[in-house]
C-alpha positions in Angstrom: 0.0 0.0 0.0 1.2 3.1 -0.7 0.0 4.8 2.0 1.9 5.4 5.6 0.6 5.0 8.9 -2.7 7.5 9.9 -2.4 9.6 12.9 -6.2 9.5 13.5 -8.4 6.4 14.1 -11.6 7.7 13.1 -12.4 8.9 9.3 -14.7 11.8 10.7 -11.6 13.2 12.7 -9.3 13.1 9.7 -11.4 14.7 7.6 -12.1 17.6 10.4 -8.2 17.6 10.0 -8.0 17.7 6.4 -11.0 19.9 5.5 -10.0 21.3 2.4 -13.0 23.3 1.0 -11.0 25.7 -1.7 -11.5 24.0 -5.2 -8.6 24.2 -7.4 -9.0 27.7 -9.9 -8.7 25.7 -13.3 -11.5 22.7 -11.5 -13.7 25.9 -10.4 -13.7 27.4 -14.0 -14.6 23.9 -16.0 -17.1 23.5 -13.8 -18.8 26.9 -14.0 -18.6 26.2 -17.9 -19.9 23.1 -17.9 -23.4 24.1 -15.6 -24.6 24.8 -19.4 -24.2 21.2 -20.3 -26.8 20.4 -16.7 -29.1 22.3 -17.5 -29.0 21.1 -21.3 -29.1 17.5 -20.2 -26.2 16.2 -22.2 -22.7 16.6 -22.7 -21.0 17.5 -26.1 -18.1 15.5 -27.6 -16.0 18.9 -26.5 -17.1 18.5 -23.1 -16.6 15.1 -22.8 -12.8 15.7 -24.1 -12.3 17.9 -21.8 -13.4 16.5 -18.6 -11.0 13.6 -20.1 -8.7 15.8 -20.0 -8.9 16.6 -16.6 -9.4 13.4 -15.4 -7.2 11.1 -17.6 -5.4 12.7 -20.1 -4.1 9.6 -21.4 -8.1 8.0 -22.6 -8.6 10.6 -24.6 -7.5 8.3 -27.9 -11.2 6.2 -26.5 -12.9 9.2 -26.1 -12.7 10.6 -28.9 -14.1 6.9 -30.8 -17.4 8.3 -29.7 -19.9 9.6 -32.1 -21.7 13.4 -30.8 -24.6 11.3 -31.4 -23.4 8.4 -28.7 -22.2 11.1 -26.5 -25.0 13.3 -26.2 -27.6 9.9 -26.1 -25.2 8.4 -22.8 -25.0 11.1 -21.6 -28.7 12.4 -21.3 -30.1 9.3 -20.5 -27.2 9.1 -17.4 -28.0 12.5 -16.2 -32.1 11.6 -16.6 -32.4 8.5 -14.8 -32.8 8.4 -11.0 -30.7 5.2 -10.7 -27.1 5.6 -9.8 -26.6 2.4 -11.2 -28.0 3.1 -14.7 -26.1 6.6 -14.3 -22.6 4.8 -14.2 -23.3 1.9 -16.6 -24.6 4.7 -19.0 -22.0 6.6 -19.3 -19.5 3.3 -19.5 -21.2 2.4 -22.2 -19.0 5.4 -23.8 -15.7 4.3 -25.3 -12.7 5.2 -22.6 -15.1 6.4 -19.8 -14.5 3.9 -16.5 -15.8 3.3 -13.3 -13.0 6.9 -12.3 -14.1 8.5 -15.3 -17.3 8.3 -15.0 -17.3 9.2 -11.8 -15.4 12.4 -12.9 -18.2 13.6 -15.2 -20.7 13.4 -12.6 -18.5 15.5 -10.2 -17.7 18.1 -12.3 -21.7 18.4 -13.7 -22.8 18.3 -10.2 -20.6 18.5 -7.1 -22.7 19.0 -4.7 -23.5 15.2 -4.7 -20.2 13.5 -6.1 -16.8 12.8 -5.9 -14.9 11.3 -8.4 -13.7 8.2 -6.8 -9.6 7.6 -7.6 -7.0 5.2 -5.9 -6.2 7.6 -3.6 -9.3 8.5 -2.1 -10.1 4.7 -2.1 -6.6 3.8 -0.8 -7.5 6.1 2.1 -10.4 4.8 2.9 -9.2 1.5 2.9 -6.7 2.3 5.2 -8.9 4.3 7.9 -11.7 0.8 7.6 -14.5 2.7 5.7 -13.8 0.1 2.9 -12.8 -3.6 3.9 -12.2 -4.6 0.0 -9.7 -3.7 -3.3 -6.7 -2.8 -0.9 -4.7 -1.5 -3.8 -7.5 1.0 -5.1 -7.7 0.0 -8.8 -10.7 -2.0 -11.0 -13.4 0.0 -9.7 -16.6 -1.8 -10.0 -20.4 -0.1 -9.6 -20.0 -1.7 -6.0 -16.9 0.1 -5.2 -18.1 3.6 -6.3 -21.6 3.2 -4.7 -19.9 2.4 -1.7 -17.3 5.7 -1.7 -20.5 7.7 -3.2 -22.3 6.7 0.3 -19.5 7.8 2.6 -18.7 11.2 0.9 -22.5 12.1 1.1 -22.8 11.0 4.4 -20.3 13.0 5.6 -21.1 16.4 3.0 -24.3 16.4 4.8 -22.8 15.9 8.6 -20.1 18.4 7.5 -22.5 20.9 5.4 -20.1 21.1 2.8 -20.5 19.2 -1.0 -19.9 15.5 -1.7 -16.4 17.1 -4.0 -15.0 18.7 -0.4 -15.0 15.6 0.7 -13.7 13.8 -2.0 -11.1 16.5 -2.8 -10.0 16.5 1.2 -9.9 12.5 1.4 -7.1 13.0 -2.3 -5.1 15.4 0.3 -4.9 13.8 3.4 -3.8 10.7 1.1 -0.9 13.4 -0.3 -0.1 14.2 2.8 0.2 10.5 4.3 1.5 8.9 1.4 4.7 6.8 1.2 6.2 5.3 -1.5 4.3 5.2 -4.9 1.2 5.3 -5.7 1.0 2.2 -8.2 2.9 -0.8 -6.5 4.2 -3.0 -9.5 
């Protein structure tokens, strides 16, 4: 694991600790521009690219194997249907978007209610006993994400602050406890 040993035994406490509610200037501005794309319903290929972008740089090749037609369809019918479930499996459906990726156009289209989950938040987690399974943080399953995208609510609403605060705070304490790399091989 890549992560050293936690001063805290109690998720809640680290988080009180770690309570980063300043989102990053270039995060802030993509997601004012993309509040268009919400209330439209539906992403564009461009918009799609560039949450990529953010994300994963390194999909983009994938990404950009979708049709505007198969972007906009996934992507209306994920941000339409009240199951998180069909939300995520939706928007896999696109070539290069994953369980992380995914969860990375939800979060940037509405923050408020997501995180994107990554293998540091996970790691972190894992580490603290909020999650008892996938130790090393990678091959995200609907499971997995439902599971973060419980705890980060759970604590937005006890902390009054957006499902991304916690998320992003979770990524920082993990920077600031990490040892080693990030990807054991």
């Amino acid at each position: 694991m890549a992560l050293g040993k936690l001063p805290y035994k109690q998720l809640r406490i680290l988080l009180k600790a770690h309570l980063v509610l300043r989102e990053d200037p270039e995060t802030a501005k993509l997601i004012r521009e993309l509040k268009q794309a919400r209330r439209r319903g539906y992403l564009t290929p461009a918009e799609l690219e560039r949450i990529c972008r953010w994300k994963s740089p390194r999909a983009i090749h994938h990404i950009k194997q979708n049709s505007a037609a198969r972007v906009r369809t996934a992507t209306w019918r994920a941000l339409a249907t009240p199951s998180e479930r069909r939300r995520l499996e939706t928007l896999m459906s696109l070539d290069g978007v994953s369980v992380a990726m995914a969860s990375a156009i939800l979060t940037l289209l509405n923050p408020r209610r997501y995180g994107v989950i990554d293998i540091r938040v996970w790691q972190l987690l894992y580490g603290m006993g909020a999650v008892t399974k996938n130790p090393s943080g990678v091959g995200f399953s609907f499971d997995h994400w439902h599971q973060f995208l419980m705890i980060v609510r759970q604590f937005a609403e006890e902390f009054h602050v957006s499902a991304r605060d916690i998320e992003r705070s979770l990524f920082s304490a993990h920077q600031a406890y990490q040892k080693g790399t990030l990807y054991a091989r």
